[in-house]
PDB file of N, CA, C and O in Angstrom:
ATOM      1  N   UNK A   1       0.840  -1.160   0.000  1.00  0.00           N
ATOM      2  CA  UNK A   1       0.000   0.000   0.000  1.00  0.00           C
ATOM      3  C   UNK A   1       0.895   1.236   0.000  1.00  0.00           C
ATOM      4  O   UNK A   1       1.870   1.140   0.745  1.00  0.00           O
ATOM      5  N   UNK A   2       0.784   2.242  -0.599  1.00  0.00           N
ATOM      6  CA  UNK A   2       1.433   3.377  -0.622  1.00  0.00           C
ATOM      7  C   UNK A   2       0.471   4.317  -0.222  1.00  0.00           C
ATOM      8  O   UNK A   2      -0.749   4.258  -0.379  1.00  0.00           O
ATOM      9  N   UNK A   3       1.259   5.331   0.398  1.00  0.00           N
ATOM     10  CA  UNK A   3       0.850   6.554   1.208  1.00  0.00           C
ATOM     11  C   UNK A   3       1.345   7.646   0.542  1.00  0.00           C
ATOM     12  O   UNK A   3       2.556   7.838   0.428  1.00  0.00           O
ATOM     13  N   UNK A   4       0.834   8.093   0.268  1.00  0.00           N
ATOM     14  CA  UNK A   4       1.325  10.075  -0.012  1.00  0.00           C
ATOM     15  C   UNK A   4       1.574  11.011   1.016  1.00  0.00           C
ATOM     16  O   UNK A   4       1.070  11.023   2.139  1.00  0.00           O
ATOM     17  N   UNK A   5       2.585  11.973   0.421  1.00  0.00           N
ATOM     18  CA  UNK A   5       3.083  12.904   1.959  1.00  0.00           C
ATOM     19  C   UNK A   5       2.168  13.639   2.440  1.00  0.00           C
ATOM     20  O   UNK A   5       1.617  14.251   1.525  1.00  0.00           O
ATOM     21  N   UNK A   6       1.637  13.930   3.678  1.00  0.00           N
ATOM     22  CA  UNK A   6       0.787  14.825   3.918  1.00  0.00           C
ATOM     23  C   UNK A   6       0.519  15.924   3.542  1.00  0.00           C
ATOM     24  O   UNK A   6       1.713  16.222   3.562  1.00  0.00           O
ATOM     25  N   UNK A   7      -0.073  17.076   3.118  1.00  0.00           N
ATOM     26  CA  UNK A   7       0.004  18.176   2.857  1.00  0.00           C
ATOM     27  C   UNK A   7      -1.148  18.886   3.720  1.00  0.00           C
ATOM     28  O   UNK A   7      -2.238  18.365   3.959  1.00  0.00           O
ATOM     29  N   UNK A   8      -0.842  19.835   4.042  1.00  0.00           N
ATOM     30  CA  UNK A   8      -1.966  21.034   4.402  1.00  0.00           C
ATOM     31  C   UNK A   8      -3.165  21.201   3.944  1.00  0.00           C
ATOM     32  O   UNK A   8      -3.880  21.778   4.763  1.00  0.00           O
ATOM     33  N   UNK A   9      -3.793  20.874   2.759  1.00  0.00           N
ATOM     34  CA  UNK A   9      -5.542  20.854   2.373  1.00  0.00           C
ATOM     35  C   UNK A   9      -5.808  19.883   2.427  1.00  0.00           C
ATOM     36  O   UNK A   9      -6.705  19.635   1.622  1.00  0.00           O
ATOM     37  N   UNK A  10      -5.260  18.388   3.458  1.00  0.00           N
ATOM     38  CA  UNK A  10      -5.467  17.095   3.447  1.00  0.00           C
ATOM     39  C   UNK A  10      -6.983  17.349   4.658  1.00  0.00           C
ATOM     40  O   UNK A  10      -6.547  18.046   5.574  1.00  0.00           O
ATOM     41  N   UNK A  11      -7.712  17.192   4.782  1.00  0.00           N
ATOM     42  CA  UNK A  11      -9.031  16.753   5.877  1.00  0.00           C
ATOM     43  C   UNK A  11      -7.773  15.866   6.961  1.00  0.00           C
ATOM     44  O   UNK A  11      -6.740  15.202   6.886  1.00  0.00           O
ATOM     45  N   UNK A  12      -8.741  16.426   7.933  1.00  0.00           N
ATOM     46  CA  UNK A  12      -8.314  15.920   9.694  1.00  0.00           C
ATOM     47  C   UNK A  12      -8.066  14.434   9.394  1.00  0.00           C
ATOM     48  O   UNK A  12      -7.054  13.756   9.576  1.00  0.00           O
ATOM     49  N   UNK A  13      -9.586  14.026   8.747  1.00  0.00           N
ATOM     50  CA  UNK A  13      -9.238  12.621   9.209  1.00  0.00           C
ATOM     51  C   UNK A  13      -7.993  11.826   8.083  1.00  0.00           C
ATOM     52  O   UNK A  13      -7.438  10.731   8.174  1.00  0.00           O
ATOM     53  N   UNK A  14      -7.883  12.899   7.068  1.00  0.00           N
ATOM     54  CA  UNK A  14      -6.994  12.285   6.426  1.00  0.00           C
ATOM     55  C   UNK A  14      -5.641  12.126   6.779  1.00  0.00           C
ATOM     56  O   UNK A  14      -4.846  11.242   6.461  1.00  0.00           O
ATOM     57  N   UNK A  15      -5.466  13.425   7.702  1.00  0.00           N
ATOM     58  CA  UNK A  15      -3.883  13.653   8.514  1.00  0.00           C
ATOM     59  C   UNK A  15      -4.295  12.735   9.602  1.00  0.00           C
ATOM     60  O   UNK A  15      -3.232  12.203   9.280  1.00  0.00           O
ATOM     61  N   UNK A  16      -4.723  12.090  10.468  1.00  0.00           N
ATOM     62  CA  UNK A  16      -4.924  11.095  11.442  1.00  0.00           C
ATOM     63  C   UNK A  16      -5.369  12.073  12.409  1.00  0.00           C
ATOM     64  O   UNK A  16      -4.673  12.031  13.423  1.00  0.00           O
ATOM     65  N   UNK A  17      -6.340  12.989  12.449  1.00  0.00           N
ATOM     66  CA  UNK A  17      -6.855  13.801  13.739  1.00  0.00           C
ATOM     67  C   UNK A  17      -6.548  15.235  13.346  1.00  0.00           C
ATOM     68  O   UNK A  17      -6.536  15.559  12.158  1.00  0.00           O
ATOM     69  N   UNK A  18      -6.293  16.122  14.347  1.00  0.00           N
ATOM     70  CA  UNK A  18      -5.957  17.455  14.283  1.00  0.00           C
ATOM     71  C   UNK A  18      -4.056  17.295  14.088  1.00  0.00           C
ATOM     72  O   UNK A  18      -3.145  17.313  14.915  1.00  0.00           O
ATOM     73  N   UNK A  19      -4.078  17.182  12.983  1.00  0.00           N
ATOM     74  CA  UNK A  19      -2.603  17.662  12.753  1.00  0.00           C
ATOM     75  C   UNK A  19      -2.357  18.771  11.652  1.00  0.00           C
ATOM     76  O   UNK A  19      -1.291  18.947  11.061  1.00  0.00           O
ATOM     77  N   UNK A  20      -3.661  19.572  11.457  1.00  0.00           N
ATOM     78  CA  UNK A  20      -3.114  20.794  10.749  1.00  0.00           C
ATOM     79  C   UNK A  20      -2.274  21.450  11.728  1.00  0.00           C
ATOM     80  O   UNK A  20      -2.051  22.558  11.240  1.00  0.00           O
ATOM     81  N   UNK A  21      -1.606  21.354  13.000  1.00  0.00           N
ATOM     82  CA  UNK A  21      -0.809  22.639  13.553  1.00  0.00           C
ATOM     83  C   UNK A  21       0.505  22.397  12.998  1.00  0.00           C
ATOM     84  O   UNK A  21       1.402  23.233  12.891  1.00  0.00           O
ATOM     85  N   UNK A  22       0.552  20.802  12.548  1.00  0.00           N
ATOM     86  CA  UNK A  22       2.216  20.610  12.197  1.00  0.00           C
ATOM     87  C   UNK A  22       2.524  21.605  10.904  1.00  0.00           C
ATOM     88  O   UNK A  22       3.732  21.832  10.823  1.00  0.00           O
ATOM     89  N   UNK A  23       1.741  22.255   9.875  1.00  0.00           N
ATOM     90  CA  UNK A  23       1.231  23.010   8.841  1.00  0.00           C
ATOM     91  C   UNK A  23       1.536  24.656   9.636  1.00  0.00           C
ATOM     92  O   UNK A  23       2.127  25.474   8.931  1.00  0.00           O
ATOM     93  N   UNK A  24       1.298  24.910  10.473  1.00  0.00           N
ATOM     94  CA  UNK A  24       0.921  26.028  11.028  1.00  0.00           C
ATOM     95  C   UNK A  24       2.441  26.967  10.843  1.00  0.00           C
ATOM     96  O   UNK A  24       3.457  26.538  11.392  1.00  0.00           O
ATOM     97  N   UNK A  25       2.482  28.232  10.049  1.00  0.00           N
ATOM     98  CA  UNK A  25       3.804  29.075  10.544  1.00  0.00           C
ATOM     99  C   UNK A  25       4.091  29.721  11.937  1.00  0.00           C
ATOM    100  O   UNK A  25       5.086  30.414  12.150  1.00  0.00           O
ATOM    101  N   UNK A  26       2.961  29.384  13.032  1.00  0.00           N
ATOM    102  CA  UNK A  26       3.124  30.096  13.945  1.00  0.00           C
ATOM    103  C   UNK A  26       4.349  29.019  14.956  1.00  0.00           C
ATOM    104  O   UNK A  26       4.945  29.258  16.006  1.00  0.00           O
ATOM    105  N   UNK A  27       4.334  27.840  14.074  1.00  0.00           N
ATOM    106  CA  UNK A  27       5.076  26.818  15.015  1.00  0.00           C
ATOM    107  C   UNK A  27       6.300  26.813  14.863  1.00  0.00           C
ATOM    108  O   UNK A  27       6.992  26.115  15.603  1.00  0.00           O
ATOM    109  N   UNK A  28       6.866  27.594  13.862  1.00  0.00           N
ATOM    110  CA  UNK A  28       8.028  27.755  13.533  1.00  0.00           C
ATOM    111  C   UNK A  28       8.507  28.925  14.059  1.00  0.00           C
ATOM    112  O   UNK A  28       9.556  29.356  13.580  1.00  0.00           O
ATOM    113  N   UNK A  29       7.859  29.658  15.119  1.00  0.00           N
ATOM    114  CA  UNK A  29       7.846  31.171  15.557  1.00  0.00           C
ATOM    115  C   UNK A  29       7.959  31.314  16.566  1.00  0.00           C
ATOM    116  O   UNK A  29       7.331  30.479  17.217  1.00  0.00           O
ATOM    117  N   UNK A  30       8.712  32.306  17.376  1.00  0.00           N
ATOM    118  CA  UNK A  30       8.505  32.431  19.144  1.00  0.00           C
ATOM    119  C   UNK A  30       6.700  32.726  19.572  1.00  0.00           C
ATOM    120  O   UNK A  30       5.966  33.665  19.263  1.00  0.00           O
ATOM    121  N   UNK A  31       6.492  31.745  20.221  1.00  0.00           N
ATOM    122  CA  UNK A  31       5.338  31.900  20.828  1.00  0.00           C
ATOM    123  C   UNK A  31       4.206  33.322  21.397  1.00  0.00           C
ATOM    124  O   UNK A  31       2.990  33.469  21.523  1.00  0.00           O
ATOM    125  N   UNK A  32       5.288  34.063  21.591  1.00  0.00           N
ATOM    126  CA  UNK A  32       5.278  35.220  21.878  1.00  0.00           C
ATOM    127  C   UNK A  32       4.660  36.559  21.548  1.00  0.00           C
ATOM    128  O   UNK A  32       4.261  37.523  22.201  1.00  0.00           O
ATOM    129  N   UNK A  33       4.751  36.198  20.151  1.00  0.00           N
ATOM    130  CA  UNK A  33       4.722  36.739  19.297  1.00  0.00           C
ATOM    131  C   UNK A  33       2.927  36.231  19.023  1.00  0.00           C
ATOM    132  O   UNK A  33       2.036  36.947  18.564  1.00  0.00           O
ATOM    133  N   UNK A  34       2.879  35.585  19.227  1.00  0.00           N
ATOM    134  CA  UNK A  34       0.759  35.322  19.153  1.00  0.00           C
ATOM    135  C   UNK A  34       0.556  35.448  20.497  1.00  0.00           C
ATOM    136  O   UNK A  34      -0.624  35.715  20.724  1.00  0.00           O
ATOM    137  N   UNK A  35       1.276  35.359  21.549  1.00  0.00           N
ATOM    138  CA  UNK A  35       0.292  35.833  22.828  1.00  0.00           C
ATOM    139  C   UNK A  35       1.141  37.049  23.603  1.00  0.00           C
ATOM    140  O   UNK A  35       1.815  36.895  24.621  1.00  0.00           O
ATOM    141  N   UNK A  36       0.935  38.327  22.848  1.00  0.00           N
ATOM    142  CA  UNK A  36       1.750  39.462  23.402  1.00  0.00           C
ATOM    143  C   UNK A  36       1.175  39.859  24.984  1.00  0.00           C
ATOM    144  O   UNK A  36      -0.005  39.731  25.311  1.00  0.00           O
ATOM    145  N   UNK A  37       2.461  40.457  26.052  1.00  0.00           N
ATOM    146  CA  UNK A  37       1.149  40.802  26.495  1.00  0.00           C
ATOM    147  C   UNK A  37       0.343  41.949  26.459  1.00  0.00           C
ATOM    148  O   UNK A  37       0.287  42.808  25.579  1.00  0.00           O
ATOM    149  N   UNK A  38      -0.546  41.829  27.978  1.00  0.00           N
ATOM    150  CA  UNK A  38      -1.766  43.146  27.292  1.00  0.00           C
ATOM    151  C   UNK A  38      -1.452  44.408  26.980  1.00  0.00           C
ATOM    152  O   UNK A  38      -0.783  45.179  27.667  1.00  0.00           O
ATOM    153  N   UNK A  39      -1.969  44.624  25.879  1.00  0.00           N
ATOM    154  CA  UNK A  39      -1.579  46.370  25.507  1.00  0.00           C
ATOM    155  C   UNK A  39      -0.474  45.844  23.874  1.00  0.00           C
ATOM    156  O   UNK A  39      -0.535  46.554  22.870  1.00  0.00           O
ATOM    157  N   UNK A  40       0.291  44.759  23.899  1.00  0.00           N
ATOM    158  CA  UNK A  40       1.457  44.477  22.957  1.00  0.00           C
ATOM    159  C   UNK A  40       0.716  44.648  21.329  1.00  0.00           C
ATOM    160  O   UNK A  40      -0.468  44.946  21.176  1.00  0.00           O
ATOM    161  N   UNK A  41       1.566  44.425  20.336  1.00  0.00           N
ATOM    162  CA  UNK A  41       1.325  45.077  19.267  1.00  0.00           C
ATOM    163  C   UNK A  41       0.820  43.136  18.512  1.00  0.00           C
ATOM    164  O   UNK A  41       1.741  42.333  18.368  1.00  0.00           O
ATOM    165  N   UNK A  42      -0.251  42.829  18.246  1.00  0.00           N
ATOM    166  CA  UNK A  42      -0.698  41.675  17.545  1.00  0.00           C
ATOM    167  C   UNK A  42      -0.228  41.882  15.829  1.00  0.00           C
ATOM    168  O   UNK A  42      -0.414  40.943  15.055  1.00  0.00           O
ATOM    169  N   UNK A  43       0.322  43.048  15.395  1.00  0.00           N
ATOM    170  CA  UNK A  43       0.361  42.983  13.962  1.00  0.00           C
ATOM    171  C   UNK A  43       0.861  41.902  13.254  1.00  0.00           C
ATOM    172  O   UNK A  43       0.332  41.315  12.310  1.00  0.00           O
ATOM    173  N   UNK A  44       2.269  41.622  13.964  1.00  0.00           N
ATOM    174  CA  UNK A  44       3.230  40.690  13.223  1.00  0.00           C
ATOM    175  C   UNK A  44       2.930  39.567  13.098  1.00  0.00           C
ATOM    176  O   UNK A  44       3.433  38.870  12.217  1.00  0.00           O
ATOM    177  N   UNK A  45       1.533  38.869  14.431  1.00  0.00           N
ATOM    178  CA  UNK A  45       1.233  37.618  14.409  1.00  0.00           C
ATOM    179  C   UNK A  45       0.073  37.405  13.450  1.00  0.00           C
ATOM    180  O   UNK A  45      -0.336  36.298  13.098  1.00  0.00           O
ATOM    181  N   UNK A  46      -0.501  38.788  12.995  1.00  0.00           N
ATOM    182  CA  UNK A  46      -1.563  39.047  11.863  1.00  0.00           C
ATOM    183  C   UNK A  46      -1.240  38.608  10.504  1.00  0.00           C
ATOM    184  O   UNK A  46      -1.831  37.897   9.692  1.00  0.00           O
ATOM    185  N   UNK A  47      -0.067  39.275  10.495  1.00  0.00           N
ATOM    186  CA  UNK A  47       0.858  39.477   9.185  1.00  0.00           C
ATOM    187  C   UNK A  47       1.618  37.115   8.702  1.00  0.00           C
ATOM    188  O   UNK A  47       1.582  36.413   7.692  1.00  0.00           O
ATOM    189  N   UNK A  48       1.936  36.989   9.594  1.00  0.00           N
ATOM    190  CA  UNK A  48       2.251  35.655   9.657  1.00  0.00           C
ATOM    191  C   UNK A  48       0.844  34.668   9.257  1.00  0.00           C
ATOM    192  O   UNK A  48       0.612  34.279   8.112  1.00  0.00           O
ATOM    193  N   UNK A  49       0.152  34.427  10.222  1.00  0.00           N
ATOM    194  CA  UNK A  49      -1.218  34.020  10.140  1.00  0.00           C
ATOM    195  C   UNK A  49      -2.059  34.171   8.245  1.00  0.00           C
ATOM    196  O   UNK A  49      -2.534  33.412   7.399  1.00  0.00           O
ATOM    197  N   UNK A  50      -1.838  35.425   8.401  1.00  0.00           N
ATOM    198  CA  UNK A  50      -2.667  35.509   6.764  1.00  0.00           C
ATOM    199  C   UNK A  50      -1.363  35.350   5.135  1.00  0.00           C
ATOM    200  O   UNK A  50      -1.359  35.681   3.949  1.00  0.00           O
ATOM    201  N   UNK A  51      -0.526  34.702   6.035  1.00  0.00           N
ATOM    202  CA  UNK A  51       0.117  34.154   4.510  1.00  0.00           C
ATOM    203  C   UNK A  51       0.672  32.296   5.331  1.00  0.00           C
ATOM    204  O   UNK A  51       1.749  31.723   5.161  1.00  0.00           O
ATOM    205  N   UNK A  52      -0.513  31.828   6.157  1.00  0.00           N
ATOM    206  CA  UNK A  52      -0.410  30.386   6.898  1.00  0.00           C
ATOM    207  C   UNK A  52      -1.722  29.691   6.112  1.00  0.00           C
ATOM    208  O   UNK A  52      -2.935  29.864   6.225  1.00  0.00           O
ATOM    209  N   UNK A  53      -0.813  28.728   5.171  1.00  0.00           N
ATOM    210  CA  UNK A  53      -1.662  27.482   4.765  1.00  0.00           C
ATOM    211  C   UNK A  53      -3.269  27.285   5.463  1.00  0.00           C
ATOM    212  O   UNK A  53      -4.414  27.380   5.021  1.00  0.00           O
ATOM    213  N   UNK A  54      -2.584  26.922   6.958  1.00  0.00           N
ATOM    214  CA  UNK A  54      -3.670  26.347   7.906  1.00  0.00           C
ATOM    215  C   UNK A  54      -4.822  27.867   8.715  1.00  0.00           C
ATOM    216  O   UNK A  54      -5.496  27.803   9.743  1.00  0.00           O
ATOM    217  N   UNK A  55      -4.737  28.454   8.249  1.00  0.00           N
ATOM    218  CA  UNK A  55      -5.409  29.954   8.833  1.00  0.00           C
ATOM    219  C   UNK A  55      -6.855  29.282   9.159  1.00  0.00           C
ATOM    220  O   UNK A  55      -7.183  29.214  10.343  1.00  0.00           O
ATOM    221  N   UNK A  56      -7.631  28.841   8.275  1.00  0.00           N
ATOM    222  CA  UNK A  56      -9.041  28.544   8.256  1.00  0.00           C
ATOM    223  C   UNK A  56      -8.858  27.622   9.433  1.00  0.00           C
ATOM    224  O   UNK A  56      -9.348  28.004  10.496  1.00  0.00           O
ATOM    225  N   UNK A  57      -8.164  26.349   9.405  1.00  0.00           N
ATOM    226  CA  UNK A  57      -8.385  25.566  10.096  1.00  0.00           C
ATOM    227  C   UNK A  57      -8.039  26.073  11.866  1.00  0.00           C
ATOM    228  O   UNK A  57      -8.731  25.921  12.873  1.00  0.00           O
ATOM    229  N   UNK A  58      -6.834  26.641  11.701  1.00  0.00           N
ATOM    230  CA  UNK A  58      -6.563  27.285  12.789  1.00  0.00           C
ATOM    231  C   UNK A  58      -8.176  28.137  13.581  1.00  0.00           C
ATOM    232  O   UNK A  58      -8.875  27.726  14.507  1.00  0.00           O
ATOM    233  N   UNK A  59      -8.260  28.962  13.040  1.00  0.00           N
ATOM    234  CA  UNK A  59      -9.577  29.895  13.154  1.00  0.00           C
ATOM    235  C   UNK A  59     -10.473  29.131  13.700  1.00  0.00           C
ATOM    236  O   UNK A  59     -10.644  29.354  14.899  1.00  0.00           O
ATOM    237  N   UNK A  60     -11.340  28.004  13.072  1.00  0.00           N
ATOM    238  CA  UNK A  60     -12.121  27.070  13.213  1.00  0.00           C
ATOM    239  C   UNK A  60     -12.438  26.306  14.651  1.00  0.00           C
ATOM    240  O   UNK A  60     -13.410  26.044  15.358  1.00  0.00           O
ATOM    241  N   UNK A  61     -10.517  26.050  14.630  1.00  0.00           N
ATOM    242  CA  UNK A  61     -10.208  24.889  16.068  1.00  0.00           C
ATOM    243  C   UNK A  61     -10.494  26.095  17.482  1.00  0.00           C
ATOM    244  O   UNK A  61     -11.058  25.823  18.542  1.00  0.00           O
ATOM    245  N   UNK A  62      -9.931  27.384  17.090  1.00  0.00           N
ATOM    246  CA  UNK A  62     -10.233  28.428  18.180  1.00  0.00           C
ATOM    247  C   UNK A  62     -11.624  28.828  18.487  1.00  0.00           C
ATOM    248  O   UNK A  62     -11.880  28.648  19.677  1.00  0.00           O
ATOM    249  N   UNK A  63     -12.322  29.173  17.997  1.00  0.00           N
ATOM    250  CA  UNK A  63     -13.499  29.239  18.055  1.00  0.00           C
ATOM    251  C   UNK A  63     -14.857  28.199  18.303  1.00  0.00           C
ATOM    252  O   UNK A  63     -15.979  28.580  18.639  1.00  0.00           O
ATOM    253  N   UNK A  64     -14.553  27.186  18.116  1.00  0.00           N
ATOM    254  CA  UNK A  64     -14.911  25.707  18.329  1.00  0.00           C
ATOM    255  C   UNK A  64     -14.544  25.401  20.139  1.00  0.00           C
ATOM    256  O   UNK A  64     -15.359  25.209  21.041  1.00  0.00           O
ATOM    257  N   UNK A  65     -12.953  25.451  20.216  1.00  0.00           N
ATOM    258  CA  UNK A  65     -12.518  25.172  21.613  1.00  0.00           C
ATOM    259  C   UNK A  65     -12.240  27.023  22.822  1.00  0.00           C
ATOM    260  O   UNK A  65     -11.564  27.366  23.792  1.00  0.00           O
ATOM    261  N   UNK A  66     -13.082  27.526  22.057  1.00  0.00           N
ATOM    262  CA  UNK A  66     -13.608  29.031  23.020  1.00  0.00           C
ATOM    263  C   UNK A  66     -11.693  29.374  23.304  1.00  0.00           C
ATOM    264  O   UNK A  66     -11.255  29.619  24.428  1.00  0.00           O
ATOM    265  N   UNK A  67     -11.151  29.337  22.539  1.00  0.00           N
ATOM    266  CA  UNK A  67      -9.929  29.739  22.886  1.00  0.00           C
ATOM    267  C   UNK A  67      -9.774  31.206  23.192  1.00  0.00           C
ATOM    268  O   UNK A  67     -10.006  32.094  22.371  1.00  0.00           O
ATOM    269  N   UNK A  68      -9.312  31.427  24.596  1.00  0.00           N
ATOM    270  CA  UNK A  68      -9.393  33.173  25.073  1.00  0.00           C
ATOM    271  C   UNK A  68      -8.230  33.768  24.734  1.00  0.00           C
ATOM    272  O   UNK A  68      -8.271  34.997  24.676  1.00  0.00           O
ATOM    273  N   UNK A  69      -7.001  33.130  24.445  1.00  0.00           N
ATOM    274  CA  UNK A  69      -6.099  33.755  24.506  1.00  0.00           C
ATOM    275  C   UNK A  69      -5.303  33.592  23.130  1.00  0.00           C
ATOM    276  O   UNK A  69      -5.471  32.714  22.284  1.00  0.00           O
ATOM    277  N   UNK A  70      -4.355  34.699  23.115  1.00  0.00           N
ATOM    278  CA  UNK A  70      -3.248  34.852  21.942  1.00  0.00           C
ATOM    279  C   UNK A  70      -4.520  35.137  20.425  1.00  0.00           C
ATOM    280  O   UNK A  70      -5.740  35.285  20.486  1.00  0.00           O
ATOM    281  N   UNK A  71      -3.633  35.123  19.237  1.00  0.00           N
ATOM    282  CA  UNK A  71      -4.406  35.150  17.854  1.00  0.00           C
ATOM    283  C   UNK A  71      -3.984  33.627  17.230  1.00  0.00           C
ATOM    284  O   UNK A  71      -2.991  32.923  17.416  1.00  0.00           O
ATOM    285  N   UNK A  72      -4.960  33.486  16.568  1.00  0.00           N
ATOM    286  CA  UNK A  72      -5.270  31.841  16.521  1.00  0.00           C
ATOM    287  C   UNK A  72      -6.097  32.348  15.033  1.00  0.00           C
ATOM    288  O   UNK A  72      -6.774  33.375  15.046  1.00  0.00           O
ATOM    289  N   UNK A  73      -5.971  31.606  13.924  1.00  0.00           N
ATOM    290  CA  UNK A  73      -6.421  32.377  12.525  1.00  0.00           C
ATOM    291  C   UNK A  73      -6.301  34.060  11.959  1.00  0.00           C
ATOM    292  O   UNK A  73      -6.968  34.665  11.120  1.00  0.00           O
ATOM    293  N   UNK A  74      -5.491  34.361  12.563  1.00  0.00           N
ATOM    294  CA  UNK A  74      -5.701  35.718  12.091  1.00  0.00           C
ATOM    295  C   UNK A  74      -6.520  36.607  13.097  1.00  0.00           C
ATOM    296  O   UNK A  74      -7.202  37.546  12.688  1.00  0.00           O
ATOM    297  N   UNK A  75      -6.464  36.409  13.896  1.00  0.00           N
ATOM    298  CA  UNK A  75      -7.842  36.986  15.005  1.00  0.00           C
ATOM    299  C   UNK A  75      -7.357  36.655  16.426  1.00  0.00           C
ATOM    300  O   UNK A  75      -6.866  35.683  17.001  1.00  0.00           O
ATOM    301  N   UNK A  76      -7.866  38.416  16.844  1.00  0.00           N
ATOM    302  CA  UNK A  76      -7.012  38.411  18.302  1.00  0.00           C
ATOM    303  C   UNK A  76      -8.346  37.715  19.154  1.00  0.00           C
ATOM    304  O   UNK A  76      -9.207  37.095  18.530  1.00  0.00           O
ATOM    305  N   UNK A  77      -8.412  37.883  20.601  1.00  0.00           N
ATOM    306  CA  UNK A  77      -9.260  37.151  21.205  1.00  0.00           C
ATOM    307  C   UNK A  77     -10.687  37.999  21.423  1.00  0.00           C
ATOM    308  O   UNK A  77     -11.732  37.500  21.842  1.00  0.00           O
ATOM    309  N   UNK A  78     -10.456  39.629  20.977  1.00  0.00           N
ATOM    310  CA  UNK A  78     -11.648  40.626  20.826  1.00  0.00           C
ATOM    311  C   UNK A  78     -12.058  40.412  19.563  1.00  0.00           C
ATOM    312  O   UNK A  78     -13.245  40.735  19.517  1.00  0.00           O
ATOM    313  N   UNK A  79     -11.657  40.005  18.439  1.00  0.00           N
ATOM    314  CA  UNK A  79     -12.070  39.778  17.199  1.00  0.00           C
ATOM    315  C   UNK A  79     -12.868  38.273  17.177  1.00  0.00           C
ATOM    316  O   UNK A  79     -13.773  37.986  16.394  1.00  0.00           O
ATOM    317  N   UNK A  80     -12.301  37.372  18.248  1.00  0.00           N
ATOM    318  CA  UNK A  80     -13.058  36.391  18.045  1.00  0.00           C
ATOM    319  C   UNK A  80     -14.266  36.571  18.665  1.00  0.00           C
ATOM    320  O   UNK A  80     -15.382  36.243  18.262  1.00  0.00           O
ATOM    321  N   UNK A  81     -13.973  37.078  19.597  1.00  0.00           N
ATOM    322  CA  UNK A  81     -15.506  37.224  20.545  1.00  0.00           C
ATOM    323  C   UNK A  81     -16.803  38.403  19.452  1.00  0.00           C
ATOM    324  O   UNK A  81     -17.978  38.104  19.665  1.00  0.00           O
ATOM    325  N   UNK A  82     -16.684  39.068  18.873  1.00  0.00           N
ATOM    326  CA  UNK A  82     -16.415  39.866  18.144  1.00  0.00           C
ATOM    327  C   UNK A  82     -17.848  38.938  17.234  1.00  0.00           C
ATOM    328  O   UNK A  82     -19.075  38.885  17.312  1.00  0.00           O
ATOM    329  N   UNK A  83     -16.592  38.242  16.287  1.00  0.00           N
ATOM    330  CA  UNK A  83     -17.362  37.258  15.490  1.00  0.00           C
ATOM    331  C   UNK A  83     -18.078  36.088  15.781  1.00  0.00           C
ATOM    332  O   UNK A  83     -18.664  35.534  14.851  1.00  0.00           O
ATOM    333  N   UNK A  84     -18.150  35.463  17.271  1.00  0.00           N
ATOM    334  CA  UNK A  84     -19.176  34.762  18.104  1.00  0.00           C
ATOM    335  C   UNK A  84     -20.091  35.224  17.852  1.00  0.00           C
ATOM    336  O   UNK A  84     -20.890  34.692  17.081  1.00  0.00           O
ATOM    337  N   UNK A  85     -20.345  36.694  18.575  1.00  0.00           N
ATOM    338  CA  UNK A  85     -21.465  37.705  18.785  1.00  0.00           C
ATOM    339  C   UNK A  85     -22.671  37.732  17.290  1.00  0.00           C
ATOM    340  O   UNK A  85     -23.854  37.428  17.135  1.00  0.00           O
ATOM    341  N   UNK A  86     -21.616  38.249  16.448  1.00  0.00           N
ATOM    342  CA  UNK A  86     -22.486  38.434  15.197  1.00  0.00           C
ATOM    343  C   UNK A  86     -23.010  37.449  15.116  1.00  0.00           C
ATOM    344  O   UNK A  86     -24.230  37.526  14.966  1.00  0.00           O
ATOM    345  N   UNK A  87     -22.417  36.123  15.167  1.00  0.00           N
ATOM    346  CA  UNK A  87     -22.831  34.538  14.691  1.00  0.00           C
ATOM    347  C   UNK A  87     -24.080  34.279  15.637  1.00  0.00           C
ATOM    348  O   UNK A  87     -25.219  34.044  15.232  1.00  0.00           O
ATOM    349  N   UNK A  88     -23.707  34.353  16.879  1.00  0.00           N
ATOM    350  CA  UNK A  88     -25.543  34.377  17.880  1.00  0.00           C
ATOM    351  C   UNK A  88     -26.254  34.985  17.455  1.00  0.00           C
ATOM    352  O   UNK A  88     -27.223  34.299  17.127  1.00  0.00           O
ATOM    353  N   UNK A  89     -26.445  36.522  17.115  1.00  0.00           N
ATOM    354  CA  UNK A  89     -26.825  37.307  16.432  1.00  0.00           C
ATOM    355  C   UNK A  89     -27.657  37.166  15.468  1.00  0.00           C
ATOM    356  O   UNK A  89     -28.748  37.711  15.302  1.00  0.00           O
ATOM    357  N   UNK A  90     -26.711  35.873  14.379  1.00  0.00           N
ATOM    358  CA  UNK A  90     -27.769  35.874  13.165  1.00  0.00           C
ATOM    359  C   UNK A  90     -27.168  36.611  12.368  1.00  0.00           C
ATOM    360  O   UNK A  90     -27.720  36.471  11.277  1.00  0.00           O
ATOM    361  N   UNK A  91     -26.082  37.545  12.275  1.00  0.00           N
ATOM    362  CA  UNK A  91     -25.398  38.555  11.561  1.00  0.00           C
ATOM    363  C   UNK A  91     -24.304  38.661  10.950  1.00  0.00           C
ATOM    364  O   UNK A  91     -23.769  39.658  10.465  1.00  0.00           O
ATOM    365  N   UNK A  92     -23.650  36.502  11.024  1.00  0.00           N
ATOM    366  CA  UNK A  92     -22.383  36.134  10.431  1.00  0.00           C
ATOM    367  C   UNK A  92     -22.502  36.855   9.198  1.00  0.00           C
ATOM    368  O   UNK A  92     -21.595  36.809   8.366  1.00  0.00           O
TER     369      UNK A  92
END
């Protein structure tokens, strides 16, 4: 049986579970840098995030698992709450 290398638009269950983070550029990055602290400048982890393969999926897993902290898809933790709101709302 042959296997093909994983890639990044492979489905969860095709990577064996949640392994889009191995995909992720934030993993190749000081941590830091997505969870500044309060008041710190989120741009650079913005800027990273929206040229990351896994952005959607990232986004998805945060919002799914109510993640409060750091930016996780492109989106700080007021942007996610942000886009919860609209989504209860009715106003996605």
């Amino acid at each position: 049986m042959s296997m093909n290398a994983p890639t990044p638009d492979m489905s969860d269950e095709e990577l064996g579970g949640q392994q889009w983070h191995l995909y992720a550029l934030c993993a190749q990055t000081d941590p830091d840098t997505f969870f500044p602290d309060k008041g710190g400048s989120t741009r650079n982890a913005k800027r990273i995030c929206n040229v990351c393969e896994v952005k959607r999926r990232c986004l998805e897993y945060a919002l799914a698992n109510d993640e409060r902290y750091g930016i996780w898809g492109g989106l700080s933790e007021r942007d996610r709450r942000r886009r919860k709101k609209r989504a209860a709302d009715g106003r996605s």
